[in-house]
mmCIF file of the N, C-alpha and C atoms, coordinates in Angstrom:
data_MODEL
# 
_entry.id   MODEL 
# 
loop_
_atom_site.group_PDB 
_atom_site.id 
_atom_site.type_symbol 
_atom_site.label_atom_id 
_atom_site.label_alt_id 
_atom_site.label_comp_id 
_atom_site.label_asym_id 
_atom_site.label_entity_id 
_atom_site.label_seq_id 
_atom_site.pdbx_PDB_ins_code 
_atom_site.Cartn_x 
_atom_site.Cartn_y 
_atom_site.Cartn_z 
_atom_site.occupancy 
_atom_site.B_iso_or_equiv 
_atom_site.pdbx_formal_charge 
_atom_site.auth_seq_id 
_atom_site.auth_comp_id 
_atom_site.auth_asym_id 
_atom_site.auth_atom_id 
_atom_site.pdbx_PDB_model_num 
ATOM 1   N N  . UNK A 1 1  ? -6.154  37.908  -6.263  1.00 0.00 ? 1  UNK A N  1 
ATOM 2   C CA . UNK A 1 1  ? -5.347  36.757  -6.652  1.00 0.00 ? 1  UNK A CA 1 
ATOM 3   C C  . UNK A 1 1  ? -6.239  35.517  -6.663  1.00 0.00 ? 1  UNK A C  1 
ATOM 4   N N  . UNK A 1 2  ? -6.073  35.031  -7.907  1.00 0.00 ? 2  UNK A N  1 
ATOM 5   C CA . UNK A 1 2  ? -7.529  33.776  -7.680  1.00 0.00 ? 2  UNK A CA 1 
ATOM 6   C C  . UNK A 1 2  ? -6.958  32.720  -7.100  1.00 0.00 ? 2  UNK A C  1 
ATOM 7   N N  . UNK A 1 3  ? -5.586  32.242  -7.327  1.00 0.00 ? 3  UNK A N  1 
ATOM 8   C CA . UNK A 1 3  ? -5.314  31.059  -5.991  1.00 0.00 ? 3  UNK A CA 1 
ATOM 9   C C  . UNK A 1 3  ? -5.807  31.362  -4.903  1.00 0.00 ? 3  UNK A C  1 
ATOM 10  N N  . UNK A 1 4  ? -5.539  32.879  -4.227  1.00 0.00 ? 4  UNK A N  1 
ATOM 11  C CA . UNK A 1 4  ? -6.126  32.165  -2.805  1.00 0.00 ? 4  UNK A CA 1 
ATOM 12  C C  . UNK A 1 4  ? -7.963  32.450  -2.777  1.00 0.00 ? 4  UNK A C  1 
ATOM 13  N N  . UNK A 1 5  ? -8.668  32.020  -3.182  1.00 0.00 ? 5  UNK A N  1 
ATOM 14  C CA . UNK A 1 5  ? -9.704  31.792  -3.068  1.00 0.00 ? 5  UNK A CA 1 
ATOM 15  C C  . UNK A 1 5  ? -10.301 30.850  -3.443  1.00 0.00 ? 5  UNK A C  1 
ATOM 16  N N  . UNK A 1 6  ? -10.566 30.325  -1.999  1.00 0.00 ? 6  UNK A N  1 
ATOM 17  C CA . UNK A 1 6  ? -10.659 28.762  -1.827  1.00 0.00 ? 6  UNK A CA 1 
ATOM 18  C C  . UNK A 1 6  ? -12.265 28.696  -2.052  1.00 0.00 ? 6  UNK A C  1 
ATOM 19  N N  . UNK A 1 7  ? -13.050 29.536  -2.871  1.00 0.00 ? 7  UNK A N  1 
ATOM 20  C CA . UNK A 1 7  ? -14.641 28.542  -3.535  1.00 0.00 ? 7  UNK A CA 1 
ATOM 21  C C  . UNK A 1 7  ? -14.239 27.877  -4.269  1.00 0.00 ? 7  UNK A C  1 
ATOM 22  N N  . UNK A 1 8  ? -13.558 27.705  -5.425  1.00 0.00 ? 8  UNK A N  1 
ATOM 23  C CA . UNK A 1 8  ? -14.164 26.434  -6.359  1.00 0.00 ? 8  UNK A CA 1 
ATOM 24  C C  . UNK A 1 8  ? -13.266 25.177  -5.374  1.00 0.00 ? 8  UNK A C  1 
ATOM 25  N N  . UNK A 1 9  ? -12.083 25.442  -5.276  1.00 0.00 ? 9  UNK A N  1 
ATOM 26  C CA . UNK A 1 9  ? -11.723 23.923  -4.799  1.00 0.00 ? 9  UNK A CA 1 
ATOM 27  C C  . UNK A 1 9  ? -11.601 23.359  -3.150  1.00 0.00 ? 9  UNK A C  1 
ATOM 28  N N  . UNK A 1 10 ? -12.073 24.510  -2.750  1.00 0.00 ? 10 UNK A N  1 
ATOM 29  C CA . UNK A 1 10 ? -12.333 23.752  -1.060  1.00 0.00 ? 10 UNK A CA 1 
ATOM 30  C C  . UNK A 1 10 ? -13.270 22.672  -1.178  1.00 0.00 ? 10 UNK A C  1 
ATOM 31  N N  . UNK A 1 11 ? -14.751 22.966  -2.066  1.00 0.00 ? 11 UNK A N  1 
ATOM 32  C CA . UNK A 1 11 ? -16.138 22.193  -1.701  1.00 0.00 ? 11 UNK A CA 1 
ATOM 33  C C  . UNK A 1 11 ? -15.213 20.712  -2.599  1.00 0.00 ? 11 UNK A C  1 
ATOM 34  N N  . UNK A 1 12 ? -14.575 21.121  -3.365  1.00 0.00 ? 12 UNK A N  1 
ATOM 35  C CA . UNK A 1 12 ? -14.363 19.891  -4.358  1.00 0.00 ? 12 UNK A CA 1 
ATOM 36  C C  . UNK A 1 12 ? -13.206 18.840  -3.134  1.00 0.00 ? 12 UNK A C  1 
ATOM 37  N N  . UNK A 1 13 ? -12.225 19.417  -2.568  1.00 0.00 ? 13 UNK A N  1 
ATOM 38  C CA . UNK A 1 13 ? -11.600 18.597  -1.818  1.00 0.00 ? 13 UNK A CA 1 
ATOM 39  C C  . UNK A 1 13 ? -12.500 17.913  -1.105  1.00 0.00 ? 13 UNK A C  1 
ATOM 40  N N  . UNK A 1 14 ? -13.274 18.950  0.149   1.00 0.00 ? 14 UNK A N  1 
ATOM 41  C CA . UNK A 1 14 ? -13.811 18.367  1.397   1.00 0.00 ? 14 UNK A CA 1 
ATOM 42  C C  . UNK A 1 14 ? -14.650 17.278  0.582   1.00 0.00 ? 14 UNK A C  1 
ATOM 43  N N  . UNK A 1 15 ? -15.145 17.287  -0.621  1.00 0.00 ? 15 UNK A N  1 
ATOM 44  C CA . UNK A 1 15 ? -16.451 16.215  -1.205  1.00 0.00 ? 15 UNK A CA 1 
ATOM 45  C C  . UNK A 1 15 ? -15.632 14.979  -1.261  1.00 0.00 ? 15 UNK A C  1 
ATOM 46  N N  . UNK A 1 16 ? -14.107 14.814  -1.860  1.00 0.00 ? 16 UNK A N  1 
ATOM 47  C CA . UNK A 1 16 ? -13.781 14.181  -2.440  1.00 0.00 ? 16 UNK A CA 1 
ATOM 48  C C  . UNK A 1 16 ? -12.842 13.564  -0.744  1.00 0.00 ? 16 UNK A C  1 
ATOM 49  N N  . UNK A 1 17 ? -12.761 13.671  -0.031  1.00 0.00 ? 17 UNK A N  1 
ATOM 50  C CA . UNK A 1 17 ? -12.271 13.459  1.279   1.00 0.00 ? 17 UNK A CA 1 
ATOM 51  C C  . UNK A 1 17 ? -13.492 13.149  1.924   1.00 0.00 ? 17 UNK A C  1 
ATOM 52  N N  . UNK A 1 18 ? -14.950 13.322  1.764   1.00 0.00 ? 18 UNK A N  1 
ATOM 53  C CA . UNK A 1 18 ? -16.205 12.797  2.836   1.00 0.00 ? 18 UNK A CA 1 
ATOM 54  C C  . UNK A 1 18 ? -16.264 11.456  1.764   1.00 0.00 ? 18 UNK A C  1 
ATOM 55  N N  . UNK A 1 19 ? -16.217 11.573  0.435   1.00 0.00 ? 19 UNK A N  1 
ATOM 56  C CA . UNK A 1 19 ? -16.506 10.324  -0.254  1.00 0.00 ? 19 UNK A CA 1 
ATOM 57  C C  . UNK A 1 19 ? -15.744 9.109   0.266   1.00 0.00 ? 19 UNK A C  1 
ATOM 58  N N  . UNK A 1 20 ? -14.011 9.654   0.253   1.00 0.00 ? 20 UNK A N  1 
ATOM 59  C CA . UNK A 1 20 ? -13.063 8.511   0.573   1.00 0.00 ? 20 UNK A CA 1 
ATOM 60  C C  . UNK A 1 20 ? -13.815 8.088   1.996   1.00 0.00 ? 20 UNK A C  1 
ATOM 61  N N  . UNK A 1 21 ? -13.363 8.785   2.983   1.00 0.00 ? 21 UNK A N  1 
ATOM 62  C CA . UNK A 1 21 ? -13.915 8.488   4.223   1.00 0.00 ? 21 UNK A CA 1 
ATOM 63  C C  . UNK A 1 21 ? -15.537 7.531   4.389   1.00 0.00 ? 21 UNK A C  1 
ATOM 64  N N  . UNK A 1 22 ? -16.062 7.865   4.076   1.00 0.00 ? 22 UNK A N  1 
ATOM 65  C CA . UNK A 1 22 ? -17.791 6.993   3.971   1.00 0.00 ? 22 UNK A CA 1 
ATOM 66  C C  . UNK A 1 22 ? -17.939 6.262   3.291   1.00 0.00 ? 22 UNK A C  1 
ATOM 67  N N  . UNK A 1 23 ? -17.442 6.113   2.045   1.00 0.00 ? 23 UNK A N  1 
ATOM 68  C CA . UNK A 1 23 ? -17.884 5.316   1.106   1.00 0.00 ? 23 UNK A CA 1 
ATOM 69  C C  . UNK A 1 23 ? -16.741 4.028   0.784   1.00 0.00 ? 23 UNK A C  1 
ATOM 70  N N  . UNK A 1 24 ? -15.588 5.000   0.195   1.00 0.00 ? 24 UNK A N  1 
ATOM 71  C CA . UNK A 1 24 ? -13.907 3.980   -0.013  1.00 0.00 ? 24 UNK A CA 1 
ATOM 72  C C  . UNK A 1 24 ? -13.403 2.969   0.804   1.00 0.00 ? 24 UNK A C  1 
ATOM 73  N N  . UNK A 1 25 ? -13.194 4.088   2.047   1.00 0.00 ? 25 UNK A N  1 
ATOM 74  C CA . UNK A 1 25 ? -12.697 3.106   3.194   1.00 0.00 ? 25 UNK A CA 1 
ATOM 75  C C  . UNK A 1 25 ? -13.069 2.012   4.026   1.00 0.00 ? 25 UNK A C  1 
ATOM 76  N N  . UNK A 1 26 ? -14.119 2.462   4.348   1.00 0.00 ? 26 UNK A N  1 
ATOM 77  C CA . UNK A 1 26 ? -14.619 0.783   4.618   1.00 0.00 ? 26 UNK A CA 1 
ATOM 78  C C  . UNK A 1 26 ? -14.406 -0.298  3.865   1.00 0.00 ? 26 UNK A C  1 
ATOM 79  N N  . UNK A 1 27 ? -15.208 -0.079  2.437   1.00 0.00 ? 27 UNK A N  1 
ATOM 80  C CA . UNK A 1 27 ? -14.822 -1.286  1.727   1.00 0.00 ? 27 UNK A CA 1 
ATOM 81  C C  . UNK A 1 27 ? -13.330 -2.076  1.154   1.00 0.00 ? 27 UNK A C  1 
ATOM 82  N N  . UNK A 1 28 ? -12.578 -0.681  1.639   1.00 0.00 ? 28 UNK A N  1 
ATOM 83  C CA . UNK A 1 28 ? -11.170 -1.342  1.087   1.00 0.00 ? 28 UNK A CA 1 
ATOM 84  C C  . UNK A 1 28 ? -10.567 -2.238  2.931   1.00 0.00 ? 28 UNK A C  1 
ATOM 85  N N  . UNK A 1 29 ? -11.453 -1.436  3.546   1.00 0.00 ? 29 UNK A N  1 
ATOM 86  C CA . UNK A 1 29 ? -10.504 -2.056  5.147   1.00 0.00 ? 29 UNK A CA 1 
ATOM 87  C C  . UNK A 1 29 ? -11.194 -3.658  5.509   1.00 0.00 ? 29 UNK A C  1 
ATOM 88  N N  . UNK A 1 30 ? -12.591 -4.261  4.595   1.00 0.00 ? 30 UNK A N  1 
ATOM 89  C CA . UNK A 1 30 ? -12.762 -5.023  4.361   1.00 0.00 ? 30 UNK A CA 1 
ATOM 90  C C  . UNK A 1 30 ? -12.306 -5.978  3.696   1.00 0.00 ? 30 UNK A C  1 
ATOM 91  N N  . UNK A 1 31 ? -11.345 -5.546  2.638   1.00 0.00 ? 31 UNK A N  1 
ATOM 92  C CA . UNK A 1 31 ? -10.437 -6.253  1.600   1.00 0.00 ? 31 UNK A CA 1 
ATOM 93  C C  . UNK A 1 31 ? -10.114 -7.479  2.704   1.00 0.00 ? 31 UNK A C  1 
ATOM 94  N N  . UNK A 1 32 ? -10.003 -8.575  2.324   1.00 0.00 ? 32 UNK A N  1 
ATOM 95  C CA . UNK A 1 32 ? -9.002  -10.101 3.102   1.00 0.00 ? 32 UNK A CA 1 
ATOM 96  C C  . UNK A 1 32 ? -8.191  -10.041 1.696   1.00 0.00 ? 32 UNK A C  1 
ATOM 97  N N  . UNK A 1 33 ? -6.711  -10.146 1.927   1.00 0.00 ? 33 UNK A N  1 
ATOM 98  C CA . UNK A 1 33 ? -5.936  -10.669 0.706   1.00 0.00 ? 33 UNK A CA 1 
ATOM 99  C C  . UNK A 1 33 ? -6.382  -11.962 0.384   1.00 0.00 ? 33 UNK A C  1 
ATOM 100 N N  . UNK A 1 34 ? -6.275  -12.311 -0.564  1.00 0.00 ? 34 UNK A N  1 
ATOM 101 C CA . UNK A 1 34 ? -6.032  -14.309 -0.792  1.00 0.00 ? 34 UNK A CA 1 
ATOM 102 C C  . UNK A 1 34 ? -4.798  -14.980 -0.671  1.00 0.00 ? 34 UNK A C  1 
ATOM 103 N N  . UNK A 1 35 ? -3.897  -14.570 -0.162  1.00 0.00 ? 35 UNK A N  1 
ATOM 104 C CA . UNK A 1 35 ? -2.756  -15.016 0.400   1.00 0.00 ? 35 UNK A CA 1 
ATOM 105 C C  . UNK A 1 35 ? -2.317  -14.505 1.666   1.00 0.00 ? 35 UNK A C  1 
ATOM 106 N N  . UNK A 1 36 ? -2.683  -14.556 2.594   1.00 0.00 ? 36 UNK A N  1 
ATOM 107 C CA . UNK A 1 36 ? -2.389  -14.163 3.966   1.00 0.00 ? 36 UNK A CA 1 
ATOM 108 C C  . UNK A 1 36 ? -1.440  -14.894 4.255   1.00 0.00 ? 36 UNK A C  1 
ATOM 109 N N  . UNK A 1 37 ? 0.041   -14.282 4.968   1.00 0.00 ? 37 UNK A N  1 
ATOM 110 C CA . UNK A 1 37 ? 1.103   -14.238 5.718   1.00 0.00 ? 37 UNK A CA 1 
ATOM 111 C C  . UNK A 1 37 ? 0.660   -15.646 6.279   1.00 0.00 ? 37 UNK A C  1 
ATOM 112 N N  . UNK A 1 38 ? 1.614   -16.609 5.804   1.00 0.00 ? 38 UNK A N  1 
ATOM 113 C CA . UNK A 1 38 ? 1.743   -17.601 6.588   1.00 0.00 ? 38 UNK A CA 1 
ATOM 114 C C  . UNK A 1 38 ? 3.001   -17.327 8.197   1.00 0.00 ? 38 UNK A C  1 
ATOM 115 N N  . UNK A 1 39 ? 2.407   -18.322 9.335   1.00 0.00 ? 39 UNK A N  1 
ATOM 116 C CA . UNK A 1 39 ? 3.112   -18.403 10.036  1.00 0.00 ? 39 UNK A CA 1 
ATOM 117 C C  . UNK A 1 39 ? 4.414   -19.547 10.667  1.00 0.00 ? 39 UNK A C  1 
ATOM 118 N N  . UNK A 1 40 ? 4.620   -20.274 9.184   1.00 0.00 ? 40 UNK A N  1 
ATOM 119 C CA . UNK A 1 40 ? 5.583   -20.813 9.154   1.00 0.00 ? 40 UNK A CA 1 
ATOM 120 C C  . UNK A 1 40 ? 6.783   -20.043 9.103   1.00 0.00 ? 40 UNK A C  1 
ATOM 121 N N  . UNK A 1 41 ? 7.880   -20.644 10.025  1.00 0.00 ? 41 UNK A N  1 
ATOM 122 C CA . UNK A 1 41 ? 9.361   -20.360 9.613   1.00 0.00 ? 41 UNK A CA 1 
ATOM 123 C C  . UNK A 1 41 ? 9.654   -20.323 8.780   1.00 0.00 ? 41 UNK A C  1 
ATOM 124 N N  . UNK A 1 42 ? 10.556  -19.388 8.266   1.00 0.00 ? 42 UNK A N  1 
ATOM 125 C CA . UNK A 1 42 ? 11.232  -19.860 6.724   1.00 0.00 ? 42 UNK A CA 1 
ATOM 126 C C  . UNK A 1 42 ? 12.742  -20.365 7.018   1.00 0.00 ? 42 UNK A C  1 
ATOM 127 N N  . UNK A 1 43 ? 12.956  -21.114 6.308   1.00 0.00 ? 43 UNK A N  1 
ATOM 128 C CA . UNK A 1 43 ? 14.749  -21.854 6.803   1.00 0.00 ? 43 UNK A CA 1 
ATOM 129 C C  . UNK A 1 43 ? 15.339  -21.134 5.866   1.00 0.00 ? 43 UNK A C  1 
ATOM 130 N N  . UNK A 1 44 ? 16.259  -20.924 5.733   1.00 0.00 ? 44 UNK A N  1 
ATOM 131 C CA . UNK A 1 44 ? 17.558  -20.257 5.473   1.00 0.00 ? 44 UNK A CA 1 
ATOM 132 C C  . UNK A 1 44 ? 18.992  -21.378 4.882   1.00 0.00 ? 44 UNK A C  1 
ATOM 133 N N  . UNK A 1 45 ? 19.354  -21.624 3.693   1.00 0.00 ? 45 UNK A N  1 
ATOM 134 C CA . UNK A 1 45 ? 20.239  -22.082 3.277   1.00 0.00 ? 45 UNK A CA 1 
ATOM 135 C C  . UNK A 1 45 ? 21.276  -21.674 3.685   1.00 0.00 ? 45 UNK A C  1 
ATOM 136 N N  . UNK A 1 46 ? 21.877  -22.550 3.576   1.00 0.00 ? 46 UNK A N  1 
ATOM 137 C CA . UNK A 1 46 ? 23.864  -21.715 3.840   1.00 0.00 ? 46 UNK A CA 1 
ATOM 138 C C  . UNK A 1 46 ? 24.439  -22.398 2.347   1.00 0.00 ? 46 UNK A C  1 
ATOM 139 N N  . UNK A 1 47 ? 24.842  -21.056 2.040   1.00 0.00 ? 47 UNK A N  1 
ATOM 140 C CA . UNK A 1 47 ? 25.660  -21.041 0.846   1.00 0.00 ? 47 UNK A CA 1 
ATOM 141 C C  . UNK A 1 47 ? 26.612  -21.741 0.967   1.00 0.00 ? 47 UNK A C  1 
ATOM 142 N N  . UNK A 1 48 ? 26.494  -22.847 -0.298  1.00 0.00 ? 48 UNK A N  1 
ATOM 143 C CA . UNK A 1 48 ? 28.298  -23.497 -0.776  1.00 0.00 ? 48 UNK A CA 1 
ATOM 144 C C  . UNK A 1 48 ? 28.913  -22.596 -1.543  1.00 0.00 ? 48 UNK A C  1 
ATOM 145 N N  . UNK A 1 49 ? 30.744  -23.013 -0.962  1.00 0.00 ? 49 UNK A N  1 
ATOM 146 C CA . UNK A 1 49 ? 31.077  -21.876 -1.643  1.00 0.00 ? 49 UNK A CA 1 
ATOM 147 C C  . UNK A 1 49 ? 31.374  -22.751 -2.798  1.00 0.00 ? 49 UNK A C  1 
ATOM 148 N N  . UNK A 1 50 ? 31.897  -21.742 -3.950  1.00 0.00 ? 50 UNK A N  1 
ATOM 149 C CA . UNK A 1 50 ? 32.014  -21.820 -5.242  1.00 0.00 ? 50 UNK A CA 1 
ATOM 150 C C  . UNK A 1 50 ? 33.214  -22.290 -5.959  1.00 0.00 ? 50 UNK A C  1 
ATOM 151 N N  . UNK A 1 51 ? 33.748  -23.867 -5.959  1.00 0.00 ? 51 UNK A N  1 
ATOM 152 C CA . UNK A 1 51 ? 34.987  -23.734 -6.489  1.00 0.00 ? 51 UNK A CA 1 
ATOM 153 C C  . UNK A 1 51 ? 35.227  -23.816 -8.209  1.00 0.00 ? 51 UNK A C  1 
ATOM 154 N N  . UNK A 1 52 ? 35.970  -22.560 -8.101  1.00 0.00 ? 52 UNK A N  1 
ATOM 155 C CA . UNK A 1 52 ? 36.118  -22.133 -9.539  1.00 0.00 ? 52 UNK A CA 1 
ATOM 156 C C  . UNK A 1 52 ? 37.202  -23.182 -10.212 1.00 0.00 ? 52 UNK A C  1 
ATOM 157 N N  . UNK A 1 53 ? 37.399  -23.591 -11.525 1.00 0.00 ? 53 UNK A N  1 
ATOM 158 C CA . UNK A 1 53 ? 37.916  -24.601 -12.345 1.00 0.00 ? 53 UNK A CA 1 
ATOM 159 C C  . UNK A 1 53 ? 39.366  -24.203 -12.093 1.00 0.00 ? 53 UNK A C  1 
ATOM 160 N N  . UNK A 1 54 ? 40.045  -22.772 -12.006 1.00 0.00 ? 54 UNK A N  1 
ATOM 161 C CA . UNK A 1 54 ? 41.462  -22.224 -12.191 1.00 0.00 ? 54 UNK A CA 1 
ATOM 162 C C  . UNK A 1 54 ? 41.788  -21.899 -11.155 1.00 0.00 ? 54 UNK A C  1 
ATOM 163 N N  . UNK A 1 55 ? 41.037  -22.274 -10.144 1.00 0.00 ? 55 UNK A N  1 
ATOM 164 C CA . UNK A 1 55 ? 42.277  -21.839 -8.786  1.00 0.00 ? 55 UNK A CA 1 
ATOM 165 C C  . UNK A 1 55 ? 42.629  -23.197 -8.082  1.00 0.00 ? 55 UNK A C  1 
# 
């Protein structure tokens, strides 16, 4: 049964999983957004209610 014989795509995962790991990740865990989470409050309106013309 050729699915279970894991030569061609074991070496191709583990490569493609040592790449992410060594190479990807760091540079993405380096990423800084350009908008970082401010730590201001945000206020909160209170809704007016709505008076309709016919009631």
């Amino acid at each position: 049964m050729p699915q279970l014989n894991p030569n061609p795509w074991l070496f191709i995962m583990l490569t493609s999983w040592v790449t992410f790991s060594l190479i990807l990740q760091p540079k993405l865990t380096l990423f800084i957004p350009t908008n970082p989470p401010s730590t201001k409050t945000s206020t909160t309106m209170k809704p007016s209610p709505w008076n309709w013309p016919w009631t």
